[in-house]
mmCIF file as Biopython writes it, N, C-alpha, C and O atoms, coordinates in Angstrom:
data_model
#
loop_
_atom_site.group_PDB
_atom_site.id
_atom_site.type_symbol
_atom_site.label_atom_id
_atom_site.label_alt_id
_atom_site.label_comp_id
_atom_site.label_asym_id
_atom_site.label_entity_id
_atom_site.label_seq_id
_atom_site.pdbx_PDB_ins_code
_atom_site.Cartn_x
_atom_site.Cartn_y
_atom_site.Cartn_z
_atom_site.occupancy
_atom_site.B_iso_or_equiv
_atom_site.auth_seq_id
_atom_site.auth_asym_id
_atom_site.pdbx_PDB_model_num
ATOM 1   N N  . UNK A ? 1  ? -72.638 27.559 19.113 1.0 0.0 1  A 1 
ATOM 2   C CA . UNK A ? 1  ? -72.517 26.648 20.222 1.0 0.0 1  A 1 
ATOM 3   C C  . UNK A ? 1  ? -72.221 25.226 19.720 1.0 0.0 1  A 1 
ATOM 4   O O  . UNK A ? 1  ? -71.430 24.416 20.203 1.0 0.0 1  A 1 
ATOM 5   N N  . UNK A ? 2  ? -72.832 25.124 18.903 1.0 0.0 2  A 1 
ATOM 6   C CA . UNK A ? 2  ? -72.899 24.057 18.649 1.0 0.0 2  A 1 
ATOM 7   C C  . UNK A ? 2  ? -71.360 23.211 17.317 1.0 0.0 2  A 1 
ATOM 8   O O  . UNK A ? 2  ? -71.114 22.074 16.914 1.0 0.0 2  A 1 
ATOM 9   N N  . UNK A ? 3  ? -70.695 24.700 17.093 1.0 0.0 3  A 1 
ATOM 10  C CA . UNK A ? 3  ? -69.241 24.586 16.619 1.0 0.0 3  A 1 
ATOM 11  C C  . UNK A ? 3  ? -67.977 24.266 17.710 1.0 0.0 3  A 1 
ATOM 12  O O  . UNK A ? 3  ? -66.962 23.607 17.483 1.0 0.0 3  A 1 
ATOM 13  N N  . UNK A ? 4  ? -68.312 24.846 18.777 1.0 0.0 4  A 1 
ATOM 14  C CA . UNK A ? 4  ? -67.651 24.894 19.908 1.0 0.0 4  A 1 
ATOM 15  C C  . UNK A ? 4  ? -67.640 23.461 20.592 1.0 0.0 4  A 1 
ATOM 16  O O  . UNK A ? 4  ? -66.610 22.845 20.866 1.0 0.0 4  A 1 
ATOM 17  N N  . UNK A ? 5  ? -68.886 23.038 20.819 1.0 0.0 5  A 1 
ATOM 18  C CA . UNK A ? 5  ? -69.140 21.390 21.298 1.0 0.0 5  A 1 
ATOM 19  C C  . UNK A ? 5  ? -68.327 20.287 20.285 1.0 0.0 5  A 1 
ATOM 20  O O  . UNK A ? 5  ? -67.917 19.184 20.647 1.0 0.0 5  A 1 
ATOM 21  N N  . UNK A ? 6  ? -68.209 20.833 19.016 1.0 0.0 6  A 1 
ATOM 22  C CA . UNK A ? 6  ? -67.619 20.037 18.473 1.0 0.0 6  A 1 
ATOM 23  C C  . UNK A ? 6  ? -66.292 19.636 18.290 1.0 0.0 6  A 1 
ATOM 24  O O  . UNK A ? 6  ? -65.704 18.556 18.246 1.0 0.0 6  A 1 
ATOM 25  N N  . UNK A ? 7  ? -65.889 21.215 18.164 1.0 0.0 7  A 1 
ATOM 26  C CA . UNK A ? 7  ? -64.436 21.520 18.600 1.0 0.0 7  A 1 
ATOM 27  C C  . UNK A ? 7  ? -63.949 20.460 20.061 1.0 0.0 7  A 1 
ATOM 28  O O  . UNK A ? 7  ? -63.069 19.604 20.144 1.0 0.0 7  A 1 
ATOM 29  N N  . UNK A ? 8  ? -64.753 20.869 20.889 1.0 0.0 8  A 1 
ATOM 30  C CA . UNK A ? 8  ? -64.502 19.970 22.387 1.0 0.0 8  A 1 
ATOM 31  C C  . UNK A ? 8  ? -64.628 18.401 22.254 1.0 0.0 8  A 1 
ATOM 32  O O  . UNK A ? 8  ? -64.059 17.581 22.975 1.0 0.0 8  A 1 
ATOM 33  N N  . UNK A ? 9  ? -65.281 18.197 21.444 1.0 0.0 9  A 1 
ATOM 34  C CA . UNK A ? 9  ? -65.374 16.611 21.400 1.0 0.0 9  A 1 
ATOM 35  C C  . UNK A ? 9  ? -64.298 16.092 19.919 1.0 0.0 9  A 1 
ATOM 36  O O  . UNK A ? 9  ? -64.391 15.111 19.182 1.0 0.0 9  A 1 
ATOM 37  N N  . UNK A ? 10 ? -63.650 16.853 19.931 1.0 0.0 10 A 1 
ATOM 38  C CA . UNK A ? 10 ? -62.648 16.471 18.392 1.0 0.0 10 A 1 
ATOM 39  C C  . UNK A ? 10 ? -61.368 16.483 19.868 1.0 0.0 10 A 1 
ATOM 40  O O  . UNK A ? 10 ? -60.624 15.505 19.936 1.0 0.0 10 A 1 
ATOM 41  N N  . UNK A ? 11 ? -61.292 17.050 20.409 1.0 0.0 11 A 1 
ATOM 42  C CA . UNK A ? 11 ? -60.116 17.446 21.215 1.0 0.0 11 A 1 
ATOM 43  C C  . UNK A ? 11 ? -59.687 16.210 22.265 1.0 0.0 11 A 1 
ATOM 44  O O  . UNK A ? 11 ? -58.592 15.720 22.541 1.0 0.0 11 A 1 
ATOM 45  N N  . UNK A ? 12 ? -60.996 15.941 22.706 1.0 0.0 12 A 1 
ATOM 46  C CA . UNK A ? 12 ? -61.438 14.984 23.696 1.0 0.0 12 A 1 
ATOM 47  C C  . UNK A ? 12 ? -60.899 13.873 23.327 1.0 0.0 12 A 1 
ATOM 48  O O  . UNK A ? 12 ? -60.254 13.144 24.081 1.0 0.0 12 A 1 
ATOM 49  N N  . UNK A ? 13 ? -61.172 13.607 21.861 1.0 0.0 13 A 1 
ATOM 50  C CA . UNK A ? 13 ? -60.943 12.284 20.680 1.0 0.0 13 A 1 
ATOM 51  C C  . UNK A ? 13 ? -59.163 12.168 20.956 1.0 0.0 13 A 1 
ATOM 52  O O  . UNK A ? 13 ? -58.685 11.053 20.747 1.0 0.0 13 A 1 
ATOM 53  N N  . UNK A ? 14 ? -58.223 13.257 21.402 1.0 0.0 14 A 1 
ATOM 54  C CA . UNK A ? 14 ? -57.007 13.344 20.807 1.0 0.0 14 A 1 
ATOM 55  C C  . UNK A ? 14 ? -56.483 12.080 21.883 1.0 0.0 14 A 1 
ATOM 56  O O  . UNK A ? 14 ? -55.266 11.937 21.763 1.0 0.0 14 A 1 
ATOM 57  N N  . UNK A ? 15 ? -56.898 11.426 22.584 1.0 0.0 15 A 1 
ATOM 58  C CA . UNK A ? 15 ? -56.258 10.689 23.812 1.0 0.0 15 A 1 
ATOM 59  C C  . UNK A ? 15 ? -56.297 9.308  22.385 1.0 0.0 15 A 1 
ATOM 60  O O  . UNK A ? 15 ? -55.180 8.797  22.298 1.0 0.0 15 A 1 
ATOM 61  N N  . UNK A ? 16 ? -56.869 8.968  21.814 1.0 0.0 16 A 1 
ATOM 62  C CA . UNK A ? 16 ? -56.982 7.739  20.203 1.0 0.0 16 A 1 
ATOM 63  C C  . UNK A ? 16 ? -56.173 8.121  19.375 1.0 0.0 16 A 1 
ATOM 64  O O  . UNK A ? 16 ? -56.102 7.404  18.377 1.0 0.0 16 A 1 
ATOM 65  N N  . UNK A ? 17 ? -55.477 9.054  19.409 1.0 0.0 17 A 1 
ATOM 66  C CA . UNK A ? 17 ? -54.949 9.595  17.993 1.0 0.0 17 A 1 
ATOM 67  C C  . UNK A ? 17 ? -53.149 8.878  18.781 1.0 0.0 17 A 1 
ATOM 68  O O  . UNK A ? 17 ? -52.758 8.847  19.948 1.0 0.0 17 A 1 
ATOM 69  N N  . UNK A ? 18 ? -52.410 8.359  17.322 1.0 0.0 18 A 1 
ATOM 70  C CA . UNK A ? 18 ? -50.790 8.506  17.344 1.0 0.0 18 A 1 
ATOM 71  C C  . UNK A ? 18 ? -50.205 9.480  18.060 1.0 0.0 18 A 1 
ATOM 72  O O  . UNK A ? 18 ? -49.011 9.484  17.760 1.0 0.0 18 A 1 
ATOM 73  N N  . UNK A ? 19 ? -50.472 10.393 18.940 1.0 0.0 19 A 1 
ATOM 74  C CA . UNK A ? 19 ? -49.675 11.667 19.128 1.0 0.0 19 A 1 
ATOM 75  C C  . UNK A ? 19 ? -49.818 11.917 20.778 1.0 0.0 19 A 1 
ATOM 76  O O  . UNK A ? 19 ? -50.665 11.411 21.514 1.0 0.0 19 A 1 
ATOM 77  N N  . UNK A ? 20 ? -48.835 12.767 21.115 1.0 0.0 20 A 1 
ATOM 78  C CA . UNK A ? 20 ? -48.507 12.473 22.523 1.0 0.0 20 A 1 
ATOM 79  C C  . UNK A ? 20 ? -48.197 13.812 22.832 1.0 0.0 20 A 1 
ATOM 80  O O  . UNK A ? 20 ? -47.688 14.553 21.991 1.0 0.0 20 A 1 
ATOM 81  N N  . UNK A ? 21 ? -48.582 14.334 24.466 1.0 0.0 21 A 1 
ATOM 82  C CA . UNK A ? 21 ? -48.549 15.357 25.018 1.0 0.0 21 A 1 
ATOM 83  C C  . UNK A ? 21 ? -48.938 16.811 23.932 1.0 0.0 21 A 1 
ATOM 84  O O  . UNK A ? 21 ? -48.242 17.745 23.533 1.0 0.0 21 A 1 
ATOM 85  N N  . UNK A ? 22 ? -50.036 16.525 23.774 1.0 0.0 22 A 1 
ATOM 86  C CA . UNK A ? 22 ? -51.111 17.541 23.304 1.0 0.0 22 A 1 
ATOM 87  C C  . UNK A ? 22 ? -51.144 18.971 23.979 1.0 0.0 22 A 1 
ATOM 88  O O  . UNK A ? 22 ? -51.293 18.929 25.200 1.0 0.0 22 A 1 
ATOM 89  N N  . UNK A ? 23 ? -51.053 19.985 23.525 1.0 0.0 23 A 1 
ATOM 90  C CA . UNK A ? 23 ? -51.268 21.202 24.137 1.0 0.0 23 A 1 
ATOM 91  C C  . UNK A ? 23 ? -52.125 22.228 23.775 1.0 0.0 23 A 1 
ATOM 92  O O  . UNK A ? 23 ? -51.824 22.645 22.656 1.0 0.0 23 A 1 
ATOM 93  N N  . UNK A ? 24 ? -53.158 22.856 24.309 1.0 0.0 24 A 1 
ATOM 94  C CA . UNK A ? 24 ? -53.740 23.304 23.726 1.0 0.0 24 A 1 
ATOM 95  C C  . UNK A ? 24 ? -52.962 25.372 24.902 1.0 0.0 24 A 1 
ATOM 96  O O  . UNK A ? 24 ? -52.469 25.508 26.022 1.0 0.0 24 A 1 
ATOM 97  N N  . UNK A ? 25 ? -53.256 26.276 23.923 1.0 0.0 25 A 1 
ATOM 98  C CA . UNK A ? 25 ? -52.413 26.877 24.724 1.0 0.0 25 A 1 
ATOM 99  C C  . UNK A ? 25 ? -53.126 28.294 23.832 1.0 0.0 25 A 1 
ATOM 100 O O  . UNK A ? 25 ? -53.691 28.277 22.739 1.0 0.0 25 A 1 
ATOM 101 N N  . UNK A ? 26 ? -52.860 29.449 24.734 1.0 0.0 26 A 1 
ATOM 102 C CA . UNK A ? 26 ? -53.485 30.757 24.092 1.0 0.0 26 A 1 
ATOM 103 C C  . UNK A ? 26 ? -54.723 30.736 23.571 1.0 0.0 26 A 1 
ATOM 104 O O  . UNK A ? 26 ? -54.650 30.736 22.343 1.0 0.0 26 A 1 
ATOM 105 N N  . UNK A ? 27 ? -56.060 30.715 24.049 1.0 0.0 27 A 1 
ATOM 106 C CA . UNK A ? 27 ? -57.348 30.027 24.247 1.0 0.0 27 A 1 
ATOM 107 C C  . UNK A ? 27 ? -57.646 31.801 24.002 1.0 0.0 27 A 1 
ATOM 108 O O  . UNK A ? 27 ? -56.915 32.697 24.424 1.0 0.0 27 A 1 
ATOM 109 N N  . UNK A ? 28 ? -58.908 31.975 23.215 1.0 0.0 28 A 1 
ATOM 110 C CA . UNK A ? 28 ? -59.205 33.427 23.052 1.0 0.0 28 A 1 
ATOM 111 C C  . UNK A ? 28 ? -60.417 33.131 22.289 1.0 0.0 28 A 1 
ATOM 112 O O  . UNK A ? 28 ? -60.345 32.514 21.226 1.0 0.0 28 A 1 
ATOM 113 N N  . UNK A ? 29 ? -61.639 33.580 22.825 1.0 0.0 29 A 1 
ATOM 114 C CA . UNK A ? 29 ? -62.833 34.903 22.007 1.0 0.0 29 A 1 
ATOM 115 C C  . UNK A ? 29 ? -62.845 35.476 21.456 1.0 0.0 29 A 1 
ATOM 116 O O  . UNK A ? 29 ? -63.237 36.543 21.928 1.0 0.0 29 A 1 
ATOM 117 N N  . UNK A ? 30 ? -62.582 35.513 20.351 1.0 0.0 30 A 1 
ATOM 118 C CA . UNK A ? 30 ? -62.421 36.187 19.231 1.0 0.0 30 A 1 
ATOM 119 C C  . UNK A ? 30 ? -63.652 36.875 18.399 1.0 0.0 30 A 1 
ATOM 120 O O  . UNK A ? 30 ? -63.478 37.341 17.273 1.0 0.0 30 A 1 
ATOM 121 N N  . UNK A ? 31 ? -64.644 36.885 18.929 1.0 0.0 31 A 1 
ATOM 122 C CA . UNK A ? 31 ? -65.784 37.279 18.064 1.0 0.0 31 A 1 
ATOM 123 C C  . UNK A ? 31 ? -67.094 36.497 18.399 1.0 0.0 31 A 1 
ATOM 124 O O  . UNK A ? 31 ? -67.217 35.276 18.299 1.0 0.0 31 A 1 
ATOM 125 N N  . UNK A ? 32 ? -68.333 37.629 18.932 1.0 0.0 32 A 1 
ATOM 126 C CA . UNK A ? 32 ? -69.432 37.609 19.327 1.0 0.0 32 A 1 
ATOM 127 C C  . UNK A ? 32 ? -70.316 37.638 18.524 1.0 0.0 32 A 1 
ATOM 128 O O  . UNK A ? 32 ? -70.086 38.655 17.869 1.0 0.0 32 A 1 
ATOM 129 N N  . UNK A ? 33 ? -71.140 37.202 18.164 1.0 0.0 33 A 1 
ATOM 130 C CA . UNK A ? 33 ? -72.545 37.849 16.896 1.0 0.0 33 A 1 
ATOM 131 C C  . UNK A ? 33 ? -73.870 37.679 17.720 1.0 0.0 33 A 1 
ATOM 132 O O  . UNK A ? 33 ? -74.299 36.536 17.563 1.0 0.0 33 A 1 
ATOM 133 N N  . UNK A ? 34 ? -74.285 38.078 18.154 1.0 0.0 34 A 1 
ATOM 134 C CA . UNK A ? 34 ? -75.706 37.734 19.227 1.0 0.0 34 A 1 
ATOM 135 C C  . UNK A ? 34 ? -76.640 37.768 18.162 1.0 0.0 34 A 1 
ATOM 136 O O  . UNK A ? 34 ? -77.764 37.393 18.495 1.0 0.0 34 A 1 
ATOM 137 N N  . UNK A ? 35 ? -76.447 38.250 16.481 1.0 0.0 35 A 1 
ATOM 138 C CA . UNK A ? 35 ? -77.616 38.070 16.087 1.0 0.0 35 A 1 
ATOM 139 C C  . UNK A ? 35 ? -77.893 36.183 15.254 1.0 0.0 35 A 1 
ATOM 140 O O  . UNK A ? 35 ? -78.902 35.668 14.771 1.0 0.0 35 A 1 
ATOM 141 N N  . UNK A ? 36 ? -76.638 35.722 15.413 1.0 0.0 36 A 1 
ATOM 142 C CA . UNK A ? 36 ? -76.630 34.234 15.000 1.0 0.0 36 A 1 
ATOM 143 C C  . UNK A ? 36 ? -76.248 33.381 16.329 1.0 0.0 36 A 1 
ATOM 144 O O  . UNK A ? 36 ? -75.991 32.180 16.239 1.0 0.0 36 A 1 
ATOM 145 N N  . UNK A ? 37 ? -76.229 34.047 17.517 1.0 0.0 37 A 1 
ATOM 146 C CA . UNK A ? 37 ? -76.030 33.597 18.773 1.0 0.0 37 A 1 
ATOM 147 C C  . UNK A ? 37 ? -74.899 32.617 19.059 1.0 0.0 37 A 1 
ATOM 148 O O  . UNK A ? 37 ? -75.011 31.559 19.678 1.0 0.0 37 A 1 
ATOM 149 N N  . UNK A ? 38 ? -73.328 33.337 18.292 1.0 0.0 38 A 1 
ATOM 150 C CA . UNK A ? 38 ? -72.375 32.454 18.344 1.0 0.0 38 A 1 
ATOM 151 C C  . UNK A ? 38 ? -70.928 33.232 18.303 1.0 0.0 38 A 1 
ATOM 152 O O  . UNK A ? 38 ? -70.782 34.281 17.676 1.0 0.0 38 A 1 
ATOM 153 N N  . UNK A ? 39 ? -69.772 32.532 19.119 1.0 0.0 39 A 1 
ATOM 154 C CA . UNK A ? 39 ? -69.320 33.049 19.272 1.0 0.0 39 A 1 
ATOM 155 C C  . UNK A ? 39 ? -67.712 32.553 18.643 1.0 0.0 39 A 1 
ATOM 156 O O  . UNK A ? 39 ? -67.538 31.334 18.612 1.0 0.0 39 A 1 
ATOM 157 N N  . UNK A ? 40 ? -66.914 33.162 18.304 1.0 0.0 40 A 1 
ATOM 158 C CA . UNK A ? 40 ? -65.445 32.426 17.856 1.0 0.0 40 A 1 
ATOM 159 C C  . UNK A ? 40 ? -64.479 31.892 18.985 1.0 0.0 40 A 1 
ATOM 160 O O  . UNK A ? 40 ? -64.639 32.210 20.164 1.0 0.0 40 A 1 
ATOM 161 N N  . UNK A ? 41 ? -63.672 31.230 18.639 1.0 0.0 41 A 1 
ATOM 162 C CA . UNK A ? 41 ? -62.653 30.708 19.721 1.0 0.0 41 A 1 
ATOM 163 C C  . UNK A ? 41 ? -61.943 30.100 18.885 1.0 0.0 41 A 1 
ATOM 164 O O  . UNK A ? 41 ? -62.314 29.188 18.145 1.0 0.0 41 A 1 
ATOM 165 N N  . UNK A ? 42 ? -60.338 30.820 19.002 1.0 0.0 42 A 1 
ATOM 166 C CA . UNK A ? 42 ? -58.840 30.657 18.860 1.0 0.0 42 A 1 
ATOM 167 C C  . UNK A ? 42 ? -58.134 29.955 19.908 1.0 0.0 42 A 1 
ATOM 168 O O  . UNK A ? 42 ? -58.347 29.904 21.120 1.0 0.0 42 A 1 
ATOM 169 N N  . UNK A ? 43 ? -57.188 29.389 19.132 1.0 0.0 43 A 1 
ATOM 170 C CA . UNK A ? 43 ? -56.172 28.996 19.937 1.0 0.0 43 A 1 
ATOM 171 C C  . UNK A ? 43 ? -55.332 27.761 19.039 1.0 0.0 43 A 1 
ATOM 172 O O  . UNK A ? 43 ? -55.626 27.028 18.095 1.0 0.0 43 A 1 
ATOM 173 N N  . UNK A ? 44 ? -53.621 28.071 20.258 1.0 0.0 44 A 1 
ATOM 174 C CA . UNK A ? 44 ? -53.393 27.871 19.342 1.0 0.0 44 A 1 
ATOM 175 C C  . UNK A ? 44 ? -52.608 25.921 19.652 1.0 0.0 44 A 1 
ATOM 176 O O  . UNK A ? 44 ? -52.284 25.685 20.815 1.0 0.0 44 A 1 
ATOM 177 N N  . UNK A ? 45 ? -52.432 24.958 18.769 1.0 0.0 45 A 1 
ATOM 178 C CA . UNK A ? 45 ? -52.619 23.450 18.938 1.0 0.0 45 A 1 
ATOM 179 C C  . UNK A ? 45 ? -51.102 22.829 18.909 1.0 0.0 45 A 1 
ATOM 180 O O  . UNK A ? 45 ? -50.486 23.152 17.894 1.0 0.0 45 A 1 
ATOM 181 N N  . UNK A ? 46 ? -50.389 22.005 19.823 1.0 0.0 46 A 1 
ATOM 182 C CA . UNK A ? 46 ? -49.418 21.476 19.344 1.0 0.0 46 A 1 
ATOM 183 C C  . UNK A ? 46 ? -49.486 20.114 20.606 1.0 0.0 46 A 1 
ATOM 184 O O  . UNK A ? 46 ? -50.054 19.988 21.691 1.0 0.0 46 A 1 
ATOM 185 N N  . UNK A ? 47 ? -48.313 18.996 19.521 1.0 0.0 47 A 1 
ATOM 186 C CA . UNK A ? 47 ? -48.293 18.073 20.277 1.0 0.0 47 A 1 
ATOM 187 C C  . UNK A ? 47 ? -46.875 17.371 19.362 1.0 0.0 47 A 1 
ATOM 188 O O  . UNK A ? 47 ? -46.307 17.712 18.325 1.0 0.0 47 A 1 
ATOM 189 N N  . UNK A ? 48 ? -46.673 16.246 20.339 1.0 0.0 48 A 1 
ATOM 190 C CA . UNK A ? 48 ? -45.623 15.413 19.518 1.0 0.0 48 A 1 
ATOM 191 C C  . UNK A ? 48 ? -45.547 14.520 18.679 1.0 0.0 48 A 1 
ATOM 192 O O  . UNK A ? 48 ? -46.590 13.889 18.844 1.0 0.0 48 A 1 
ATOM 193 N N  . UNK A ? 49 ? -44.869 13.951 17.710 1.0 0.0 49 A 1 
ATOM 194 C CA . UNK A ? 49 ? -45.055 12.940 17.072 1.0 0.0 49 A 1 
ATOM 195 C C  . UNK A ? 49 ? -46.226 13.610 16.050 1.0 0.0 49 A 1 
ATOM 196 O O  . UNK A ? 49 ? -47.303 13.029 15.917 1.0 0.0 49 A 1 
ATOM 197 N N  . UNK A ? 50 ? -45.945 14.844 15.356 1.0 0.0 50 A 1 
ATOM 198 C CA . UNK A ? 50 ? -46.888 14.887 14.734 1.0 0.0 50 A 1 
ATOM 199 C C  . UNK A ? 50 ? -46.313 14.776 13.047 1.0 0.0 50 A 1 
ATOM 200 O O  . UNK A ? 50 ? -45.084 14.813 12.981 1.0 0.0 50 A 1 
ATOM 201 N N  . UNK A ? 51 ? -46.887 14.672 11.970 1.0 0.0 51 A 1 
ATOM 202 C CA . UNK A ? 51 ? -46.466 14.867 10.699 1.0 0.0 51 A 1 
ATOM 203 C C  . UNK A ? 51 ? -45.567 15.710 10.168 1.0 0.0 51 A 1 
ATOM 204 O O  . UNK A ? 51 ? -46.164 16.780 10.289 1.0 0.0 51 A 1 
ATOM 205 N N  . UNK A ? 52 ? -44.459 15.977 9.622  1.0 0.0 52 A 1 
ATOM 206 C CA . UNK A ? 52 ? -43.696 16.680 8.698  1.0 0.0 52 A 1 
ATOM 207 C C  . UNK A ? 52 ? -43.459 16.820 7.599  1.0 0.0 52 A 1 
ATOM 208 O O  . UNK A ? 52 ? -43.126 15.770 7.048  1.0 0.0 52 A 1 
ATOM 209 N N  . UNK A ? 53 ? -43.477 17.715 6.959  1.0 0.0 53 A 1 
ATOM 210 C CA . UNK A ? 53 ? -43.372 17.786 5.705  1.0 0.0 53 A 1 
ATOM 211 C C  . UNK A ? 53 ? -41.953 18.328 5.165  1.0 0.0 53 A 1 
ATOM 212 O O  . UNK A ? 53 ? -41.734 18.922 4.110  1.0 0.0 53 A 1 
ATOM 213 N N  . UNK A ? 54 ? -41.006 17.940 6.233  1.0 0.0 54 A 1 
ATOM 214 C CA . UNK A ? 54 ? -39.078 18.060 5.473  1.0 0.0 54 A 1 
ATOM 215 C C  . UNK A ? 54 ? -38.914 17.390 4.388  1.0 0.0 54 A 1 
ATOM 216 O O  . UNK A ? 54 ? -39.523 16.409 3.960  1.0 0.0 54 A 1 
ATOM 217 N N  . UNK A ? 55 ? -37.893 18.087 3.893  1.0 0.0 55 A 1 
ATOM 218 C CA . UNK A ? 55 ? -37.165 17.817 3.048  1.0 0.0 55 A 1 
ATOM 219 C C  . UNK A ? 55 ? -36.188 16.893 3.205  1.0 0.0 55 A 1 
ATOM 220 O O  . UNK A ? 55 ? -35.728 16.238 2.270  1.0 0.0 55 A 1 
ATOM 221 N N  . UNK A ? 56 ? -35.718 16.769 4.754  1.0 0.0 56 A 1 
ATOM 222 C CA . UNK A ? 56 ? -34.663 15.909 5.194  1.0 0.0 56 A 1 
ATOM 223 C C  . UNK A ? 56 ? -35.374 14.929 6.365  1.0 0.0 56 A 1 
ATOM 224 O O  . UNK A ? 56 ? -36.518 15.098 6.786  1.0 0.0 56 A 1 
ATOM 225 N N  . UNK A ? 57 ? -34.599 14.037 6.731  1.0 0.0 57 A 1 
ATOM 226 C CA . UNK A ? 57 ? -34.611 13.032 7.496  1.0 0.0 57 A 1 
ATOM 227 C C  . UNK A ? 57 ? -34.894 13.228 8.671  1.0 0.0 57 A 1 
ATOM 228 O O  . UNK A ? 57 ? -33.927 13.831 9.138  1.0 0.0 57 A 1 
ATOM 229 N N  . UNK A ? 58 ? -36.017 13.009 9.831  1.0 0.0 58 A 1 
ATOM 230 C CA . UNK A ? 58 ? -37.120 11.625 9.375  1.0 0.0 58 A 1 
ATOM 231 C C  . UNK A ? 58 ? -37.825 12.545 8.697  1.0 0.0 58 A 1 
ATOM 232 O O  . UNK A ? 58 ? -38.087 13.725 8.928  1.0 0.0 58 A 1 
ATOM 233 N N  . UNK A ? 59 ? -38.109 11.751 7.752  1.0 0.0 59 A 1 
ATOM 234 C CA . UNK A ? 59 ? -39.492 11.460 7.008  1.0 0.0 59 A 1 
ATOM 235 C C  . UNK A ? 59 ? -40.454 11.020 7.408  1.0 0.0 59 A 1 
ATOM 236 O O  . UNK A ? 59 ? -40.258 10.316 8.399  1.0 0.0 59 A 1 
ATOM 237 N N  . UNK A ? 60 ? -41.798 11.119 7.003  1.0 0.0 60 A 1 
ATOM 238 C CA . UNK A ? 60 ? -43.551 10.605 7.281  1.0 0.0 60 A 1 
ATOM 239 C C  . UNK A ? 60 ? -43.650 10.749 5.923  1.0 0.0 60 A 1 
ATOM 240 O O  . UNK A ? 60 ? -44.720 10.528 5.356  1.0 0.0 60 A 1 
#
Protein backbone atom coordinates (compact mmCIF):
# COMPACT_ATOMS: atom_id res chain seq x y z
CA UNK A 1 0.00 0.00 0.00
CA UNK A 2 2.14 1.97 0.93
CA UNK A 3 4.31 1.53 -2.66
CA UNK A 4 1.21 2.40 -4.43
CA UNK A 5 0.64 5.84 -2.38
CA UNK A 6 3.85 6.62 -3.48
CA UNK A 7 3.64 5.78 -6.89
CA UNK A 8 0.39 8.27 -6.71
CA UNK A 9 2.12 11.04 -5.18
CA UNK A 10 5.31 10.81 -7.69
CA UNK A 11 2.59 11.08 -10.49
CA UNK A 12 0.71 13.86 -8.84
CA UNK A 13 4.35 15.69 -8.68
CA UNK A 14 4.33 15.38 -12.75
CA UNK A 15 2.19 18.84 -13.13
CA UNK A 16 6.35 20.54 -11.70
CA UNK A 17 8.19 18.52 -13.94
CA UNK A 18 9.49 20.08 -17.78
CA UNK A 19 7.07 17.75 -19.55
CA UNK A 20 3.71 18.10 -21.01
CA UNK A 21 0.56 16.03 -21.62
CA UNK A 22 1.41 13.07 -19.44
CA UNK A 23 -0.35 9.80 -20.01
CA UNK A 24 -0.73 7.28 -17.96
CA UNK A 25 -2.48 4.38 -19.98
CA UNK A 26 -2.97 0.35 -19.62
CA UNK A 27 -3.30 0.44 -15.70
CA UNK A 28 -3.20 -3.42 -14.46
CA UNK A 29 -2.92 -5.71 -11.13
CA UNK A 30 -0.54 -7.61 -11.65
CA UNK A 31 -0.02 -9.53 -8.50
CA UNK A 32 -1.66 -10.11 -5.04
CA UNK A 33 0.32 -11.52 -1.92
CA UNK A 34 -2.19 -11.31 1.10
CA UNK A 35 0.56 -12.80 3.05
CA UNK A 36 2.68 -9.29 2.86
CA UNK A 37 -0.73 -7.57 2.21
CA UNK A 38 0.33 -5.99 -1.14
CA UNK A 39 -0.43 -5.79 -4.29
CA UNK A 40 1.46 -4.93 -7.91
CA UNK A 41 0.37 -2.32 -10.42
CA UNK A 42 1.58 -1.87 -14.11
CA UNK A 43 1.22 0.45 -16.46
CA UNK A 44 2.35 1.82 -18.95
CA UNK A 45 3.94 6.03 -18.86
CA UNK A 46 4.36 8.55 -21.65
CA UNK A 47 4.45 12.22 -22.16
CA UNK A 48 6.12 14.99 -24.25
CA UNK A 49 9.16 16.77 -24.23
CA UNK A 50 10.73 13.98 -22.68
CA UNK A 51 14.66 12.98 -22.91
CA UNK A 52 16.38 11.19 -25.87
CA UNK A 53 19.00 9.39 -26.26
CA UNK A 54 19.56 9.79 -30.51
CA UNK A 55 22.14 9.69 -32.23
CA UNK A 56 20.80 12.50 -34.43
CA UNK A 57 19.33 15.85 -34.05
CA UNK A 58 17.65 17.27 -31.41
CA UNK A 59 19.74 16.39 -28.94
CA UNK A 60 19.32 16.59 -24.81
Amino acid sequence: MKRLIFSLYILSLSSLQFANNLQVSNVRLTGFDPSANSTQVAFDLSWENSWRSDATAPFN
